[in-house]
N, C-alpha and C positions, 0 to 999 in steps of 0.2 A: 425521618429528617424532612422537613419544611423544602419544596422549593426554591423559595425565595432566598434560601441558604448555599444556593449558586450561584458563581459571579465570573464577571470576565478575570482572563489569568494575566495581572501585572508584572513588569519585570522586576520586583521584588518578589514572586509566586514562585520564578522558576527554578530555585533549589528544590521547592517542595512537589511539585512539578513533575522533575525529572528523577524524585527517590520514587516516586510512583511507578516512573516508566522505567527502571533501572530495576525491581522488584520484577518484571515480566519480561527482563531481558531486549526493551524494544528499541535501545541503540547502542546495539549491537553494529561495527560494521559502518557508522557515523564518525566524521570524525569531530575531534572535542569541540571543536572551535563553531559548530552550526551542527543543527540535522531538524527533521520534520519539524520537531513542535516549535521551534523560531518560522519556519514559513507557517503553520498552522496560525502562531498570533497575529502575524506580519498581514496576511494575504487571507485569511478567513477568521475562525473562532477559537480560541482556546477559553474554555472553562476548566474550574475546580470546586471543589467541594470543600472549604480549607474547614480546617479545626481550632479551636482556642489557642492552641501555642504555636501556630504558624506554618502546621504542618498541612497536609493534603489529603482527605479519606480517597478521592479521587479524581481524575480527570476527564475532560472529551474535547476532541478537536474537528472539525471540518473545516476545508480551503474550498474556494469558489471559481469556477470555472465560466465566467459569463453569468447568469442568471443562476448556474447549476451549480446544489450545492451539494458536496461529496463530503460524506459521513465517513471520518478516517480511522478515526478513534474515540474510544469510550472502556476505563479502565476503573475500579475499584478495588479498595486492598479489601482483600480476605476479610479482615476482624472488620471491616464495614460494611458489610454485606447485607441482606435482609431488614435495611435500616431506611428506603426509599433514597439511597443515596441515586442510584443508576436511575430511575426514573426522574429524579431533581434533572439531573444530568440530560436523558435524554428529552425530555420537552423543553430544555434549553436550546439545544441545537435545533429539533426539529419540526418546533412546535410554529416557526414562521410560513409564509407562503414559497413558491417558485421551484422550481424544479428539482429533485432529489434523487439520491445514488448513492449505495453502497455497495460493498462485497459482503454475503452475509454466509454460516455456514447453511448446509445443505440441510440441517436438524428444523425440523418443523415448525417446532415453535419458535426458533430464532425467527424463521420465516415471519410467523404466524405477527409477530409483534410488529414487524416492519408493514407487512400487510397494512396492520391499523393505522399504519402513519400515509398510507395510500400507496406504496411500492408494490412490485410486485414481481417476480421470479422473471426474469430475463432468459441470460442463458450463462452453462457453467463458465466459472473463470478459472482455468486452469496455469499452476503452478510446474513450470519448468526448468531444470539444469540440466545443465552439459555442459560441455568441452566449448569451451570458445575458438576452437581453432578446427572446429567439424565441418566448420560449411563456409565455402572456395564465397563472396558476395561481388556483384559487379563493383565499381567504382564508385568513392561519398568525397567529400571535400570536409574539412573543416568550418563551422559555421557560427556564426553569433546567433543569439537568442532571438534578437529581433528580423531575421532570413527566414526563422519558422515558426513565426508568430502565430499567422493566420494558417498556415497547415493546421496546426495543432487546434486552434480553434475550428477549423472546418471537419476535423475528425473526432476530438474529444467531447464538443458540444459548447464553447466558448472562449473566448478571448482571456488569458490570466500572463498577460505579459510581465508583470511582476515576478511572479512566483517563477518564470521561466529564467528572468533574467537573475535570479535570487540561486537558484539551483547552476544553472552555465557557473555561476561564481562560485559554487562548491570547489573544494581539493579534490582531483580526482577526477572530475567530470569535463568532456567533450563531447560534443555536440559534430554529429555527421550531418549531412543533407546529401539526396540525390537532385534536387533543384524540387521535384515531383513528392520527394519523401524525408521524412527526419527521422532521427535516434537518436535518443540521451543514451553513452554511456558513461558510468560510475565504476574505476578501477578502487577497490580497496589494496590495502598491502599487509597480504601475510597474514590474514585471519582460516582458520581450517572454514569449512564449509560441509556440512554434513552432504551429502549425496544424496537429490532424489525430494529433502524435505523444505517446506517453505516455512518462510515467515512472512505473515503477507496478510491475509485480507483482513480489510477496515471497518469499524462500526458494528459488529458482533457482541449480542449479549449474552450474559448468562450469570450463573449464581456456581463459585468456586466451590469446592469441597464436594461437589455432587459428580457421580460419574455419568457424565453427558456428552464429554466430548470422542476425539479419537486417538485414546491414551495417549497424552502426550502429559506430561508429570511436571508439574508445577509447585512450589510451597511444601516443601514436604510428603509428597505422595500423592497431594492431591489429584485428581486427575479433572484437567481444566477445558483441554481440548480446545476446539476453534470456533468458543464463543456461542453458548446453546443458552439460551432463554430457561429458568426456573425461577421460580418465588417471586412471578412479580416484575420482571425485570430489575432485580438488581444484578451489576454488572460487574465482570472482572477482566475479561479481554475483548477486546474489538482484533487480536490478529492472532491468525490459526501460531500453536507452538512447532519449535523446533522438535521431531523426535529422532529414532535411530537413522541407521545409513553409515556406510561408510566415509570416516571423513577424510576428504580432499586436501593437502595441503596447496598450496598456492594462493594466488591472488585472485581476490572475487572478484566476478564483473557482472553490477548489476546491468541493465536493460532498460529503456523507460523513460519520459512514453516517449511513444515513438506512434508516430500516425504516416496519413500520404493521401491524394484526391484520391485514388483508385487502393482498392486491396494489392492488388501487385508493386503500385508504388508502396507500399507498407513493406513489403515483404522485403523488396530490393534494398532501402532503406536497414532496415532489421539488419542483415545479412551482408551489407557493406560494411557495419559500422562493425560491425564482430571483425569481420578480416582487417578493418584498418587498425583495430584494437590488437589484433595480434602482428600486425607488421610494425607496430606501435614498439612493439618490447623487445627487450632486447634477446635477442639468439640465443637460446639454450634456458629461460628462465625458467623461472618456476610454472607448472601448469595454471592456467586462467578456466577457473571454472563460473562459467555465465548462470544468471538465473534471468527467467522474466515470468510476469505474468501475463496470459496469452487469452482472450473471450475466446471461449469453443467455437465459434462460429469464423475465428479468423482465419484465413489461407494459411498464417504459420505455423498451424499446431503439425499437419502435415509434414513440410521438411524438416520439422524438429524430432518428432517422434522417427522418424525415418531414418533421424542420422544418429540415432543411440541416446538423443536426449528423455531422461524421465520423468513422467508427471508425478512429482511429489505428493500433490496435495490439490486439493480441490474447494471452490466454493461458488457462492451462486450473485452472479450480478443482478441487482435489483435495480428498479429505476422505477420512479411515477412516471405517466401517460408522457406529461411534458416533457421529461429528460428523455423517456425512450425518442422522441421527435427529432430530438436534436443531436445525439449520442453516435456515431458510427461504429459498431461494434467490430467490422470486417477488415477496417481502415484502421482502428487506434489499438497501438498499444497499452493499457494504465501502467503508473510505476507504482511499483508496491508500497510505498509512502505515501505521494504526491496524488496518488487520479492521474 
């Protein structure tokens, strides 16, 4: 497939769109009314790959953080595969100049492909759940989007006041500050939550049906895994699968982002926003099981591991020269959607 057979994704696309992302289970935990790929058109790129009768081979999204652009998603269906669809797709997104980032698997040649676009292995990005009611956090206040504007820019690598004040507006979502530090959280209702596994990292290639990833079973047995590079770069998920674990009932709490000037502001932040989310609910509810995703390198992987929380799943943040410059990795939380 041609290139030039990629194009922006219009709001007449986004039925076809969304059978793409709904074959890979990726809104999952969204609720109906908004989720990612609305901020992905809204506030950076949505592409597709559409077909003669209106439907979709594939999609890729990145949002923009300031100059920084974060590679979130890049998905093809199975029967499209080995057809240069995912390459059309990825020199769409990433074939412009200014700063770049994504979450890529640990598998080489995922790497290896991102390499050629100038990225380069950072450090792991580690996926974790627990108990939202494990860890006691100082004091947060409730906050509007535009009080952590410039946190979030100073820790993430740019200003995207949009997409902040686009997410605050989500169902479900509060917004903590320590004045020093911020956290998004995301309460869903009543979806189970497997134990332990993520659904998470962005901009991951690979070629379905081949066993490349870490078993995790997609399509009919396939085994899809968390997005590994074969044939070429054609693509089928940009975020690691769901696999086993015990699953949790209660109410998800996502995480994210969350930054702060200092890593301790991060952390306080983090860990406020969990206990006001649990003082939030009502007495005796259902268990609140949190997920985030956490850069190896931040202060929090420490009290999270420590208090019972499991790293699920893992992958490797990438960034070119430029975004590493401006990126906080010790300070930001990413949210497993958004960057």
């Amino acid at each position: 497939m041609a290139e030039g057979m990629v194009r922006g994704a219009e709001e007449g696309d986004m039925p076809a769109v969304r059978a793409v992302a709904e074959r890979f289970g990726l809104l999952r935990g969204w609720p109906s009314a908004r989720d990612f790929l609305d901020a992905e058109r809204a506030f950076g790129r949505l592409v597709l790959a559409p077909t003669a009768n209106g439907q979709a081979r594939g999609f890729g999204g990145t949002l923009r953080r300031g100059a920084v652009t974060h590679l979130g998603d890049l998905f093809v269906l199975p029967e499209h595969q080995s057809s240069g669809v995912g390459r059309g797709l990825l020199a769409e997104l990433m074939g412009g100049g200014g700063p770049k980032v994504t979450f890529a698997s640990s598998d080489p040649r995922a790497m290896s492909l991102y390499i050629r676009y100038g990225l380069r292995p950072w450090c792991p990005l580690l996926y974790l759940t627990g108990p939202a009611s494990a860890l006691p956090g100082p004091p947060v206040r409730e906050a509007g989007p535009e009080d952590v504007a410039e946190l979030d820019a100073h820790a993430g690598g740019g200003a995207r006041r949009g997409t902040l004040a686009w997410y605050a507006a989500t169902p479900g979502v509060t917004l903590y500050t320590t004045g020093q530090g911020y956290a998004f959280v995301r309460v869903g209702g009543g979806d189970g939550v497997s134990g332990g596994d993520g659904v998470m990292s962005g901009g991951d290639v690979m070629s379905g049906g081949d066993v490349v990833g870490r078993g995790d079973i997609v399509n009919g047995g396939d085994v899809v895994g968390g997005g590994d590079v074969v044939n070429g770069g054609d693509v089928v998920s940009g975020r690691d699968g769901v696999g086993g674990g015990d699953v949790v009932s209660g109410r998800d709490v996502v995480i994210g982002p969350a930054g702060g000037v200092t890593p301790r502001d991060c952390v306080e932040a983090v860990l406020g926003a969990l206990a006001a989310t649990v003082r939030a609910s009502a007495a005796g509810s259902t268990p609140q099981v949190a997920r985030i995703a956490v850069p190896g390198v931040h202060p929090l992987v420490t009290p999270l591991v420590e208090a019972g929380w499991r790293i699920g799943d893992l992958d490797t943040f990438m960034a070119d020269d430029a975004a590493l410059s401006l990126i906080r990795p010790d300070c930001y939380v990413p949210h497993p959607d958004l960057g």
